[in-house]
C-alpha distance (Angstrom), angle and dihedral (degrees) to the residues before:
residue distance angle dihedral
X1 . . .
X2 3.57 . .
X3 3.87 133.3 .
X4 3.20 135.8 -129.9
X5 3.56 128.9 -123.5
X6 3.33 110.3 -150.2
X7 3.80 92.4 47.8
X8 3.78 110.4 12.6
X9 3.66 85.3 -132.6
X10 3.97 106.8 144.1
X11 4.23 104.7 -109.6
X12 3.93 122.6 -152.8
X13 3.59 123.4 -137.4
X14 3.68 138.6 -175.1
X15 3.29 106.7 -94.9
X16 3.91 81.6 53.4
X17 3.73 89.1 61.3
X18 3.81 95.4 38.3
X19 4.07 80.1 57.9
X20 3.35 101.1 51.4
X21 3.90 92.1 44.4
X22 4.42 82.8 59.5
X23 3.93 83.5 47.8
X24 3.70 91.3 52.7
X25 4.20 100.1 47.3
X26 3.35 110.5 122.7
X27 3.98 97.1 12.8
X28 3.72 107.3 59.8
X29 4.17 116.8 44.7
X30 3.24 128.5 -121.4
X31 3.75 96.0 -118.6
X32 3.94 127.5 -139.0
X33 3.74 123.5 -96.7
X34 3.88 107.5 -142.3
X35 3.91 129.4 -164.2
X36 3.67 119.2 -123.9
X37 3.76 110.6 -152.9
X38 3.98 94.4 177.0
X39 3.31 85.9 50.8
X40 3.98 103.8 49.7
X41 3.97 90.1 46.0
X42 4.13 85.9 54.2
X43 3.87 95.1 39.5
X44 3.86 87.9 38.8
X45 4.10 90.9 -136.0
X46 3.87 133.0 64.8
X47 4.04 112.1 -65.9
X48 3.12 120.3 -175.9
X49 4.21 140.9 -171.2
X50 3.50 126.4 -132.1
X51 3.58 104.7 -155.9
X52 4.24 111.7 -136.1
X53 3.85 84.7 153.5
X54 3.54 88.8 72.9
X55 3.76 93.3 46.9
X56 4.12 116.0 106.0
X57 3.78 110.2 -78.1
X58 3.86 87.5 20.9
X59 3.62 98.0 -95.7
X60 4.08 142.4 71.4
X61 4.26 79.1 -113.2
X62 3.88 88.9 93.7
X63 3.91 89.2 62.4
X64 4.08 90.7 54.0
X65 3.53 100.9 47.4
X66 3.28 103.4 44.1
X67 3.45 93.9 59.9
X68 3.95 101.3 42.5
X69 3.93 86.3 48.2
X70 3.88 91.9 46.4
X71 3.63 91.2 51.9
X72 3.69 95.7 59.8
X73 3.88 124.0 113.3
X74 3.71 116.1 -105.5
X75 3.95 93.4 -105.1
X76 3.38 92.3 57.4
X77 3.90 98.0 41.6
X78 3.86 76.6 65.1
X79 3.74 101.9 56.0
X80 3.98 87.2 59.1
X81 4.01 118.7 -130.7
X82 3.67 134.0 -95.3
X83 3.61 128.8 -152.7
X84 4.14 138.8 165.8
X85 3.64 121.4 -135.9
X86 3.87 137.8 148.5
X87 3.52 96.2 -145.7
X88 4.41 124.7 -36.4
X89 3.67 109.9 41.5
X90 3.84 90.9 38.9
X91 3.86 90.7 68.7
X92 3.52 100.9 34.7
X93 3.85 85.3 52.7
X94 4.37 83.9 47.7
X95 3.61 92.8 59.0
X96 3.76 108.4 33.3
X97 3.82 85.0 51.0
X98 4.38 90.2 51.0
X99 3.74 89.8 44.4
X100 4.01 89.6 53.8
X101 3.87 96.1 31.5
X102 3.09 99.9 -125.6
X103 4.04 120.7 136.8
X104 3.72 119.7 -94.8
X105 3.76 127.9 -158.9
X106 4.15 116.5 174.7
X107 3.43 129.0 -173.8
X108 3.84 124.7 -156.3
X109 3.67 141.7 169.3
X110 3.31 128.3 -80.8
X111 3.67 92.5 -117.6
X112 3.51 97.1 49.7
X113 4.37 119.7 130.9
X114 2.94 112.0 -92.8
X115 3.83 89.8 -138.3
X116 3.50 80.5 69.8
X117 3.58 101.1 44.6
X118 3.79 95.0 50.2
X119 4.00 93.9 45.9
X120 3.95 88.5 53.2
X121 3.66 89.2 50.0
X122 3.92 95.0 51.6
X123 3.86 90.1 51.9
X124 3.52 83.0 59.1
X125 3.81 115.0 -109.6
X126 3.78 124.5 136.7
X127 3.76 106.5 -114.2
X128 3.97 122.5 -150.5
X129 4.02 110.6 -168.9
X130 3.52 102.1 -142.7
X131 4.19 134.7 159.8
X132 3.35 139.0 7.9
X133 4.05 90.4 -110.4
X134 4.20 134.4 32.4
X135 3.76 83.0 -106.8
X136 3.71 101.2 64.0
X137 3.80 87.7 31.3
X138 3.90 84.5 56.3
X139 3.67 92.6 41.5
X140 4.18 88.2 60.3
X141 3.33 90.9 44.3
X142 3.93 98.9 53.9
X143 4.19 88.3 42.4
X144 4.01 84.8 53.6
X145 3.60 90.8 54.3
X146 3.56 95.5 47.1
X147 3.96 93.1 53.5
X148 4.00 91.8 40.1
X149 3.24 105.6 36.8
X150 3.86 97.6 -125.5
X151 3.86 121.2 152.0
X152 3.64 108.4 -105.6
X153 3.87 113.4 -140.2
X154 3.38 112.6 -149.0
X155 3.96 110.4 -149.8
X156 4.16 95.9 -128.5
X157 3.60 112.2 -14.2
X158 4.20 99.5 92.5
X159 3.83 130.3 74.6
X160 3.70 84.8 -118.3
X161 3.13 103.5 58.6
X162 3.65 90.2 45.6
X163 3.85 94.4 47.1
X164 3.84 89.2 54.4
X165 3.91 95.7 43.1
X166 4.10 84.2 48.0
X167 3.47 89.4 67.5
X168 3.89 90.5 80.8
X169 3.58 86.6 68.7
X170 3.88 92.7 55.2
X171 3.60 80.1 60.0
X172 3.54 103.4 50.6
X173 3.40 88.1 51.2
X174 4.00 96.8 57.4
X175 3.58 93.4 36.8
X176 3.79 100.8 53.4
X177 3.86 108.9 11.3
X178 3.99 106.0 -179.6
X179 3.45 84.5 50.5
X180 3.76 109.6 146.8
X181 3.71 116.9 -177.2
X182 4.06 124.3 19.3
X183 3.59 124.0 -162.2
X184 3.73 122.1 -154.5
X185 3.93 132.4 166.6
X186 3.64 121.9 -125.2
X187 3.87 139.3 -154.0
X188 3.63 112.0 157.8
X189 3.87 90.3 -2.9
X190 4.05 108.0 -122.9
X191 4.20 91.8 117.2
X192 4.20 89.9 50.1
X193 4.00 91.7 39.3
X194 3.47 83.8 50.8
X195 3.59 106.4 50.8
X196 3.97 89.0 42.9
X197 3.61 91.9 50.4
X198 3.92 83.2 56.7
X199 3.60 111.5 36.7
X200 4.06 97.7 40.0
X201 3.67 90.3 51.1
X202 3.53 83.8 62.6
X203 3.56 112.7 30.1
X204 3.44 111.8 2.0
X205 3.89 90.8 -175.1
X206 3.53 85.2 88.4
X207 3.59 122.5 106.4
X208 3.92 119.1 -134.9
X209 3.67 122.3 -152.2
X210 3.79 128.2 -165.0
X211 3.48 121.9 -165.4
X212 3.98 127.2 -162.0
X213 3.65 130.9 -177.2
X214 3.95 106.3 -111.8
X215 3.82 93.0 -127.0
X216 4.04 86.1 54.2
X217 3.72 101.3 45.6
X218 3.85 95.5 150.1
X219 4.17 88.7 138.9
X220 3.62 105.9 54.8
X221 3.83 97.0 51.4
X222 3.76 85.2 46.4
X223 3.42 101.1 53.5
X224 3.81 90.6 48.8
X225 3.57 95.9 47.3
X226 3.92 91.1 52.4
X227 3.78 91.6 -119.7
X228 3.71 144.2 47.2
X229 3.78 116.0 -68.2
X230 3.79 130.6 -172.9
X231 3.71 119.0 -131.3
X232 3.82 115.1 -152.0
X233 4.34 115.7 -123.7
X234 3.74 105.8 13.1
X235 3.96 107.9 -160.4
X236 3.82 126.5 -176.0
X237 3.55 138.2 127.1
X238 3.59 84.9 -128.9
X239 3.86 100.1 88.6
X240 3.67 99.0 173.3
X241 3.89 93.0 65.4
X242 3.98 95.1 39.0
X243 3.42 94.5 121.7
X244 4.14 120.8 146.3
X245 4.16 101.8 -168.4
X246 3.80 112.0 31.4
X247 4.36 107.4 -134.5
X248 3.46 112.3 -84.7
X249 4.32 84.8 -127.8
X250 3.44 104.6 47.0
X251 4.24 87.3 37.6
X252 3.89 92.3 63.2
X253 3.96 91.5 41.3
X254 4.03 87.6 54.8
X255 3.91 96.0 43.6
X256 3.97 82.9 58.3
X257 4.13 106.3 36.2
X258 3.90 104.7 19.8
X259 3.45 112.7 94.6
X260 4.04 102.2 -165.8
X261 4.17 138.3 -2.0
X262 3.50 105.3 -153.1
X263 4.11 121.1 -174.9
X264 3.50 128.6 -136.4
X265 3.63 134.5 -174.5
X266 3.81 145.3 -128.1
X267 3.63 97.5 -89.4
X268 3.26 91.4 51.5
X269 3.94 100.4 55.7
X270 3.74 88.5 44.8
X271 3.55 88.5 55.2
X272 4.19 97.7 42.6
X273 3.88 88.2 44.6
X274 4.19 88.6 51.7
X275 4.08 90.7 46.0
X276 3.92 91.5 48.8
X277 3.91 87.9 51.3
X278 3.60 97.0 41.2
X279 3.92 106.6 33.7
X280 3.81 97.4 25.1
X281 4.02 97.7 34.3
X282 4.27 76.9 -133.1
X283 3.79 118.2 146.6
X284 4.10 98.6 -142.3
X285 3.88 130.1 178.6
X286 3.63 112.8 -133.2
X287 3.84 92.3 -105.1
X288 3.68 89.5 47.8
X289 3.93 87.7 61.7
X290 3.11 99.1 48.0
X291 3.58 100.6 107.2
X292 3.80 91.6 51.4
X293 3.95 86.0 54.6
X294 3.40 91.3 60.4
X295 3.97 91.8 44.6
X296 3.98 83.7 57.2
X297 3.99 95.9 50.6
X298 3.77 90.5 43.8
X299 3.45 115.5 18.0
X300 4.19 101.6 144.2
X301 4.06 88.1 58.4
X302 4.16 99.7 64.5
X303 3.66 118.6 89.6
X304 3.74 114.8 -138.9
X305 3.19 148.4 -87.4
X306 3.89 83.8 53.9
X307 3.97 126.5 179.7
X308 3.50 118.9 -158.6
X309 3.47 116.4 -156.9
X310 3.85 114.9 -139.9
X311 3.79 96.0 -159.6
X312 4.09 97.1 -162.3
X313 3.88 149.3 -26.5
X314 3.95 101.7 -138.7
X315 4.01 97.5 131.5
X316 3.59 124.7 151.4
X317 3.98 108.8 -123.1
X318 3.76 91.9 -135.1
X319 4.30 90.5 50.8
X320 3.94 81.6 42.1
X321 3.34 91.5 60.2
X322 3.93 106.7 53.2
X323 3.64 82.7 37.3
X324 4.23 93.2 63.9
X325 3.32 85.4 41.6
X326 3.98 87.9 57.1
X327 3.46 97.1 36.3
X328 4.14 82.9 53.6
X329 3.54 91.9 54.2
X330 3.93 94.6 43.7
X331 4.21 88.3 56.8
X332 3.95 88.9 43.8
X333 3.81 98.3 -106.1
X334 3.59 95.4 114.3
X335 3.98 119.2 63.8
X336 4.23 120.5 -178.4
X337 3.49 105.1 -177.4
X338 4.07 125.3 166.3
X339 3.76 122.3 -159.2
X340 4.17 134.5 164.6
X341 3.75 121.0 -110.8
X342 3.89 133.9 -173.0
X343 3.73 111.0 -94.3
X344 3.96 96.1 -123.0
X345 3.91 129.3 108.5
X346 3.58 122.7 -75.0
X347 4.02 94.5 21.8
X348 3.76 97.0 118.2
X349 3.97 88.5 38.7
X350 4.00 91.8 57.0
X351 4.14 83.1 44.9
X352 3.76 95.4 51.5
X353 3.94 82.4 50.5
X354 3.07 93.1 51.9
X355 3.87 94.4 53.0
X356 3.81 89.4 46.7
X357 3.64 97.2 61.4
X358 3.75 85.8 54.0
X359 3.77 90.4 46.7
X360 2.94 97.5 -127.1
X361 4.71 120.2 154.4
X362 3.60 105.3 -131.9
X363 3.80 103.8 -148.5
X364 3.63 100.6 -177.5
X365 3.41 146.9 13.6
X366 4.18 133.1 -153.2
X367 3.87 125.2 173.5
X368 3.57 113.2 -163.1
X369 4.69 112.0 -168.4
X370 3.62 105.1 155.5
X371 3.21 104.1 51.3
X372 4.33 110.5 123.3
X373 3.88 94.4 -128.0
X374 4.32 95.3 61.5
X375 3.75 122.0 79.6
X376 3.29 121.6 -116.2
X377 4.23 96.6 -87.2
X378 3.80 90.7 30.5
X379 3.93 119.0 102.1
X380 3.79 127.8 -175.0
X381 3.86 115.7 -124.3
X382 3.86 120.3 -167.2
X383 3.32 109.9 -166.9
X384 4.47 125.8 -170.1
X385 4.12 108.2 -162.4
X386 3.89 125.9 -178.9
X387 3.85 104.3 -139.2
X388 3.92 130.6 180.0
X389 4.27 93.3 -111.1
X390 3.42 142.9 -68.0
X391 3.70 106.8 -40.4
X392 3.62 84.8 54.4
X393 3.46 101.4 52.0
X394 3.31 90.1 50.9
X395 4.02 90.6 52.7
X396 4.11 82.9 56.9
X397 3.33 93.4 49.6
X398 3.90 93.9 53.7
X399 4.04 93.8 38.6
X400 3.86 86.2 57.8
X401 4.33 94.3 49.7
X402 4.27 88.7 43.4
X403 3.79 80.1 55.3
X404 3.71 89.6 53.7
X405 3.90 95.6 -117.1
X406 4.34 115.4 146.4
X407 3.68 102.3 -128.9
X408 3.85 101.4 -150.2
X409 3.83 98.8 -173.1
């Protein structure tokens, strides 16, 4: 690595990333690149998907950690390495550390799946449960590395880790060469430092887009401050770009090569992770489909050929669950509507008919009598519906008033 003058901040080139992509023969694949044809009708030019979900732990993280652990001096092989992760970085950090032999120890949050939890076990890592959030599980694992010795790897903020996550750019480039815009998410920013590193250097035609959840905006104040800034309380469904304080490597290497962060919100990822499932048959986390959120909320404004990069497909089943259900409500396929009924016989019957003749799938039902603000012969009926999108929600909601129901939300 080389160092930069004007900051001393470490700088990654391309022969770095051409490196680590020799390092990583043979243990990272070479994952698919997939046409999207809903997606090329709506961006109205070729988009494709390059598929790090399907890559071995489920994320790009593999590429990363291998490398930076790789690169470590024999002494410190033998101390072992520490890291903190809720989820991606933890297992790719698991299994580049078994296939080196080196000694892994990785601390996550209390909270954390235990899908994720188990898999980072198998691939051989120690795991410490520790905190309610990443920070105070990051905190533990930076005092255990001070007291043991152990390397800490940090999940974006070295120039190996960037090199090695760069690599997907090298890729990219092979695998779709008139490609003309690429759209990656970003949390602390080593996978979209990395890619720019390696695509500008060689063809800086192409246009880079990050993408950011908008209740985990670290980048955009950052990048108009000059510096990297911490926001207070990031929130997103998208876990794997939660990040409050982009790296101070990767942050510098995006000011420079990125062209544009863009934002997108919850609806959005609910709705990308659905069309990836549905269209693509593509099990997606929310951070992984991020870029195709921000294809949905702006699709007139990419130039084509575009390649999305779906970053990983580590989702708990029980979080993918309420978020299809989301995503279903975000496209209008999902209706929750409560009204008030007369307590008699028959009233939910003649309301179930109602919703039949506007085919409508009840999916569940909740009565509601003893609650202070009914009458006496009034009872409260929430009612969840799968519909076929917004024109027909709308055509329930207007079947229910012509019956003379009082839709209350």
């Amino acid at each position: 690595m080389s160092y930069s003058t004007a900051d001393s901040l470490p700088r990654v080139t391309l022969d770095d990333v051409r490196g680590a992509q020799k390092m990583l023969t043979g243990v990272a694949r070479t994952t698919a690149m997939e046409g999207s044809r809903y997606l090329s009708q709506l961006v109205g030019a070729p988009v494709h998907f390059k598929c790090e979900n399907l890559q071995r732990t489920g994320s790009f993280k593999l590429r990363g950690a291998y490398v930076r652990i790789a690169g470590l001096l024999p002494e410190e092989r033998a101390a072992g390495v520490v890291a903190a992760s809720a989820g991606n970085h933890a297992q790719g950090v698991a299994l580049a550390s078994s296939l080196l032999g080196v000694r892994s120890t990785v601390f996550m949050p209390t909270g954390a799946p235990l899908p994720k939890v188990a898999a980072t076990r198998d691939y051989g890592a120690e795991v410490r449960l520790h905190g309610q959030v990443v920070d105070e599980t990051l905190a533990a694992a930076q005092e255990y590395a001070a007291e043991t010795g152990a390397v800490f790897i940090h999940p974006f903020d070295h120039p190996d880790i960037i090199a090695g996550q760069g690599t997907v750019g090298l890729e990219i480039l092979e695998q779709c060469p008139e490609v003309r815009t690429i759209v990656v998410g970003i949390g602390g920013g080593g996978l979209a430092a990395g890619i720019a590193v390696a695509v500008k250097a060689l063809r800086p035609d192409v246009r880079i887009i990050g993408v950011q959840a908008a209740g985990a905006a670290a980048y955009p104040l950052s990048l108009a401050a000059g510096r990297p800034v911490a926001i207070d309380n990031p929130s997103t469904m998208a876990d794997g770009i939660k990040v409050g304080r982009p790296g101070d490597v990767p942050f510098r290497i995006v000011e420079e090569l990125v062209d544009e962060v863009r934002t997108v919100s919850e609806s959005h990822l609910s709705s990308a992770l659905l069309l990836c499932l549905e269209r693509a048959k593509l099990v997606v986390e929310p951070a992984g489909a991020s870029p195709v959120a921000a294809l949905l909320s702006e699709p007139g404004t990419f130039e084509g050929p575009v390649v999305a990069l779906l970053s990983g497909g580590n989702v708990d089943p029980l979080l993918m669950q309420r978020i299809l259900r989301h995503g279903m409500a975000a496209s209008g396929r999902y209706l929750a509507v409560t009204l008030r009924l007369t307590d008699r016989p028959g009233a939910l019957a003649t309301l179930l008919g109602v919703l039949s003749v506007a085919d409508a799938n009840v999916l569940d039902v909740s009565h509601v009598r003893t609650d202070p603000r009914l009458g006496l012969t009034e009872v409260e009926v929430e009612l969840h519906l799968e519909t076929k999108g917004p024109e027909h929600c709308a055509e329930v909601g207007c079947a229910l008033r012509e019956a003379g129901y009082r839709v209350i939300d």
